[in-house]
C-alpha positions as a Python dict, from the first residue, in 0.01 Angstrom:
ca = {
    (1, 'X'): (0, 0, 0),
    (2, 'X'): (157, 311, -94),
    (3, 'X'): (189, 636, 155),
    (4, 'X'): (-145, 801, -98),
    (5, 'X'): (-356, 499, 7),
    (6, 'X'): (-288, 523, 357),
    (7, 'X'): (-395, 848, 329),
    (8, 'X'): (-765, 827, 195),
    (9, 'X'): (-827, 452, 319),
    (10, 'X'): (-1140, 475, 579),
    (11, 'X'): (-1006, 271, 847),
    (12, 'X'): (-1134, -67, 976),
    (13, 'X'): (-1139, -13, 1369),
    (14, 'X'): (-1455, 14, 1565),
    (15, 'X'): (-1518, 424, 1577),
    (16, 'X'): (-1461, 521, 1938),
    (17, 'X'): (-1708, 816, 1898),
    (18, 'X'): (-2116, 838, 1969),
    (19, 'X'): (-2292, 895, 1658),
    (20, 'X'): (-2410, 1215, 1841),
    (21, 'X'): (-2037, 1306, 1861),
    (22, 'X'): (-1961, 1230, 1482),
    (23, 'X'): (-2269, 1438, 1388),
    (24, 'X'): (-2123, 1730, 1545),
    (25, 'X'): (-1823, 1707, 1430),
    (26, 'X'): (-1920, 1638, 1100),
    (27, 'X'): (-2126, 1971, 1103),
    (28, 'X'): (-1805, 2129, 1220),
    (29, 'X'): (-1588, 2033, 922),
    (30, 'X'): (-1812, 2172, 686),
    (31, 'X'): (-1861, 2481, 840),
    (32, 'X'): (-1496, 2546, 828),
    (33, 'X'): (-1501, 2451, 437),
    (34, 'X'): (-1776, 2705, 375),
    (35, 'X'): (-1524, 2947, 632),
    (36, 'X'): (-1173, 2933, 507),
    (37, 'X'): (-1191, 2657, 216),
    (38, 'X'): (-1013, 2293, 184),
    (39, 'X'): (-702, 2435, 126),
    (40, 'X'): (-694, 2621, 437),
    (41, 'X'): (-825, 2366, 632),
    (42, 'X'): (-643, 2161, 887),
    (43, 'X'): (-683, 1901, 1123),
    (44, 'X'): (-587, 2118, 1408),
    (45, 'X'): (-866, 2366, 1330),
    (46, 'X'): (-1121, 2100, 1340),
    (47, 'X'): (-973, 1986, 1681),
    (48, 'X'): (-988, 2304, 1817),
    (49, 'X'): (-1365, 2395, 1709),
    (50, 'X'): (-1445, 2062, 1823),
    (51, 'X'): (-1300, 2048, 2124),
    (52, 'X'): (-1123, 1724, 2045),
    (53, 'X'): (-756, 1645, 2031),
    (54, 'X'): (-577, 1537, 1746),
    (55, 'X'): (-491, 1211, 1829),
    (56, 'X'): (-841, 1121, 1825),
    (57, 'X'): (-897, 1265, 1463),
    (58, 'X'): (-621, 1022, 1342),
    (59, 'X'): (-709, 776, 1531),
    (60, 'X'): (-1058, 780, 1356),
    (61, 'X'): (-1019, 918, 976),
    (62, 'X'): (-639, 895, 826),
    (63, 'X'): (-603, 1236, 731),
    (64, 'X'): (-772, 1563, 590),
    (65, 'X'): (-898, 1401, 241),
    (66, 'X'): (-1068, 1136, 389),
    (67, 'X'): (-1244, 1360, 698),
    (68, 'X'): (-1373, 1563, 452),
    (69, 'X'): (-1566, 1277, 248),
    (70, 'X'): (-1698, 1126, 508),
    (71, 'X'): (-1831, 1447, 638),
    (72, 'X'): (-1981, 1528, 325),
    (73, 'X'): (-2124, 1172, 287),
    (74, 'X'): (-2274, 1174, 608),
    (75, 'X'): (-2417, 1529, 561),
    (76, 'X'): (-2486, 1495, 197),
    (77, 'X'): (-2868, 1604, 205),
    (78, 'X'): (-3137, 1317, 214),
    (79, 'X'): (-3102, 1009, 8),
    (80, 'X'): (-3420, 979, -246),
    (81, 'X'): (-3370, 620, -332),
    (82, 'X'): (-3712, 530, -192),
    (83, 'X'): (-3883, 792, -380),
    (84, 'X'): (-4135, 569, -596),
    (85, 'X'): (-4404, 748, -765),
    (86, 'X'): (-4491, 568, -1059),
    (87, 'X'): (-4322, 768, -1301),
    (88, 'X'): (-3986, 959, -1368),
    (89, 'X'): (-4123, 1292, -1365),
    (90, 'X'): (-4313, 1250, -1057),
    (91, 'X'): (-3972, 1138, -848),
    (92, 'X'): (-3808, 1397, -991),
    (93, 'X'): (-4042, 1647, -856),
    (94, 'X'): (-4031, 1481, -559),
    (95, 'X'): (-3726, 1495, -514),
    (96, 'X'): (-3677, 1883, -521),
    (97, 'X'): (-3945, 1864, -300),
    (98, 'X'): (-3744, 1765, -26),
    (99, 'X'): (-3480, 2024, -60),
    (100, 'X'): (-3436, 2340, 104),
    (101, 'X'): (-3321, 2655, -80),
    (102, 'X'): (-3086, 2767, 217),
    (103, 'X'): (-2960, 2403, 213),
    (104, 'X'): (-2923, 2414, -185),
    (105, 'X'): (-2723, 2765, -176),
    (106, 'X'): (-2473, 2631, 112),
    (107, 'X'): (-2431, 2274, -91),
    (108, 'X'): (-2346, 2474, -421),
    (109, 'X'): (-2131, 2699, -241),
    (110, 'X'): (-1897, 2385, -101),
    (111, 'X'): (-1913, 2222, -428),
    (112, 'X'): (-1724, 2484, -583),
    (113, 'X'): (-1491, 2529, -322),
    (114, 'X'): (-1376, 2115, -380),
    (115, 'X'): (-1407, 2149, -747),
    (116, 'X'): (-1147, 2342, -752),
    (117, 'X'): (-894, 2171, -458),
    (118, 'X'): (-945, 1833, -640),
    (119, 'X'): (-753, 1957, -958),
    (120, 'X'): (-417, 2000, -658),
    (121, 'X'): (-488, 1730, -429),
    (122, 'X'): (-498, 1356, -580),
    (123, 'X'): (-627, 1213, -277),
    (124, 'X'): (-932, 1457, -213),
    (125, 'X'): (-1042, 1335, -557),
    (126, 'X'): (-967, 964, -490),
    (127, 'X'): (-1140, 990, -151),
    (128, 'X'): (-1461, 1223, -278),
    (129, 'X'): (-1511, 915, -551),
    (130, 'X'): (-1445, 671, -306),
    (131, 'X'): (-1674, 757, -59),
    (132, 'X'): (-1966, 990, -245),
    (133, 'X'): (-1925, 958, -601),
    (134, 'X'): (-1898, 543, -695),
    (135, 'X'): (-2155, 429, -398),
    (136, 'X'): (-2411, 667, -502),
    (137, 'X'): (-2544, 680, -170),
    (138, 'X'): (-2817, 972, -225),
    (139, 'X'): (-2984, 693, -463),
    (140, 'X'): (-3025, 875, -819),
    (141, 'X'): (-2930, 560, -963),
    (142, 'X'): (-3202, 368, -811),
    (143, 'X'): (-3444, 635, -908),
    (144, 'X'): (-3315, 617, -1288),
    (145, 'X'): (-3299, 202, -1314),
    (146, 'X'): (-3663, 215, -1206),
    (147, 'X'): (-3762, 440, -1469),
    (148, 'X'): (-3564, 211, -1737),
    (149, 'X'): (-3781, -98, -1569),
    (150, 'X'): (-4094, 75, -1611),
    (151, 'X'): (-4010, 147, -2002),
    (152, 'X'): (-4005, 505, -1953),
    (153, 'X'): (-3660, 578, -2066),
    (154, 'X'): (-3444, 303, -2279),
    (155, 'X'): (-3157, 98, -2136),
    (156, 'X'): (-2907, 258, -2431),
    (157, 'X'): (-3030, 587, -2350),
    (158, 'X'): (-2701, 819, -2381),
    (159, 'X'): (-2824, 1031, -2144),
    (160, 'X'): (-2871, 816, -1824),
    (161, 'X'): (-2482, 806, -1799),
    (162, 'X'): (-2420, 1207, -1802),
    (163, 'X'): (-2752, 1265, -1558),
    (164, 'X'): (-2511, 1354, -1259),
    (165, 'X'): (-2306, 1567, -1452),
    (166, 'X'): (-2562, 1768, -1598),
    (167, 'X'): (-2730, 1810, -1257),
    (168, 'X'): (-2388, 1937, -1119),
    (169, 'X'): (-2293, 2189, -1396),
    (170, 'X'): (-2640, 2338, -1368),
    (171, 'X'): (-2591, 2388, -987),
    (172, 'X'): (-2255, 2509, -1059),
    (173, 'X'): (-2343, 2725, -1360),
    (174, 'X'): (-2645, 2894, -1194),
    (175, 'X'): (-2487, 3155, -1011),
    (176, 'X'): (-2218, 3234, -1272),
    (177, 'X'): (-2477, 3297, -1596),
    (178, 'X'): (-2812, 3449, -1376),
    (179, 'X'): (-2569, 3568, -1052),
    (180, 'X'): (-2828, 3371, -847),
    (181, 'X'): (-2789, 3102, -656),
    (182, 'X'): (-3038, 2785, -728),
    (183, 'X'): (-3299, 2714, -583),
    (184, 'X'): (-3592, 2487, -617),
    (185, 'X'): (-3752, 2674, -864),
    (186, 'X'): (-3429, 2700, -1061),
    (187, 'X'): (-3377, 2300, -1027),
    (188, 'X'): (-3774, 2196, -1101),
    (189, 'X'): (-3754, 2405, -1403),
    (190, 'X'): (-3432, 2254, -1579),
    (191, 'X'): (-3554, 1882, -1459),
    (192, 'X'): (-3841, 1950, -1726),
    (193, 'X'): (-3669, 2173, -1990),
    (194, 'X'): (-3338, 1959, -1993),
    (195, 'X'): (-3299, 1621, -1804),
    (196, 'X'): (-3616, 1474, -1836),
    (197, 'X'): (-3697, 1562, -2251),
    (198, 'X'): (-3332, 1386, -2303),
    (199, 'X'): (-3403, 1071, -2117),
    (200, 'X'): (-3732, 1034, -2266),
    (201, 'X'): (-3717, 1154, -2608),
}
């Protein structure tokens, strides 16, 4: 194992914090993203807003990249993978019906804070895919393979593989073309006019 896999490997040993404990500690992390940014972040600032000493941050996550991911996984908005109503369009709007627009704004705003540290640090980008982007834990995917079950968008569809992207760059591209952030509106509005006429076309 080389020293950039020790780096972003979760590790294996029972946690010894409460859930309550990781929650809030979690919440810290990402409050000092939004604050000073991943490159300014360190592991001593999070002990010292926490309250916790450093030793116990290593002894639970093996370093910055892989703290971050797992405090963006476990704060990562609410998974939608149950959402089943019959029909693509109807999950989609529930989906933004779940979202906040103060929730959306703050999301946005961290996303293009790691967008840009993942093009210096190799192991922010490993441990973001690692841990958010392969496992799919908010459950689009689910939500898509049911619509291709029901018949309402074909397996080969091009699309399906670009759906996260597109939702991404419209999050990302919403405050730099309008100078607004997005909100559910925004969102609801290019679901209809963009994803959901190319899936189902």
């Amino acid at each position: 194992m080389t020293a950039t896999d020790q780096a972003i490997t979760p590790r294996t040993r029972r946690s010894r914090l409460s859930p309550e404990r990781e929650k809030e500690l979690y919440a810290a992390v990402l409050d000092l993203l939004r604050e000073v940014g991943y490159e300014s972040l360190t592991m001593e600032a999070v002990a010292t807003r926490t309250r916790c000493s450093k030793a116990t941050l290593y002894r639970q996550w093996a370093g910055k990249p892989e703290l971050v991911a797992q405090a963006l996984r476990h704060t990562k908005g609410k998974a939608v993978g149950d959402i089943d109503t019959g029909s693509l369009q109807g999950d989609f709007h529930e989906v933004v019906s779940r979202m906040d627009d103060e929730e959306l704004r703050k999301e946005t705003a961290l996303m293009r804070g790691l967008i840009h540290a993942v093009h210096t640090d190799p192991d922010l980008l490993r441990a973001l895919r690692d841990l958010i982007v392969d496992p799919d834990p908010t459950g689009l995917e689910a939500i898509l393979l049911r619509a291709v079950s029901r018949g309402e968008v074909s397996p080969d569809c091009p699309a399906l593989a670009y759906v996260p992207h597109v939702l991404v760059g419209a999050l990302m591209a919403r405050p730099l073309v309008a100078n607004q952030p997005p909100d559910r509106e925004f969102l609801l509005g290019y679901l209809n006019a963009v994803v959901l006429p190319s899936l189902t076309a």
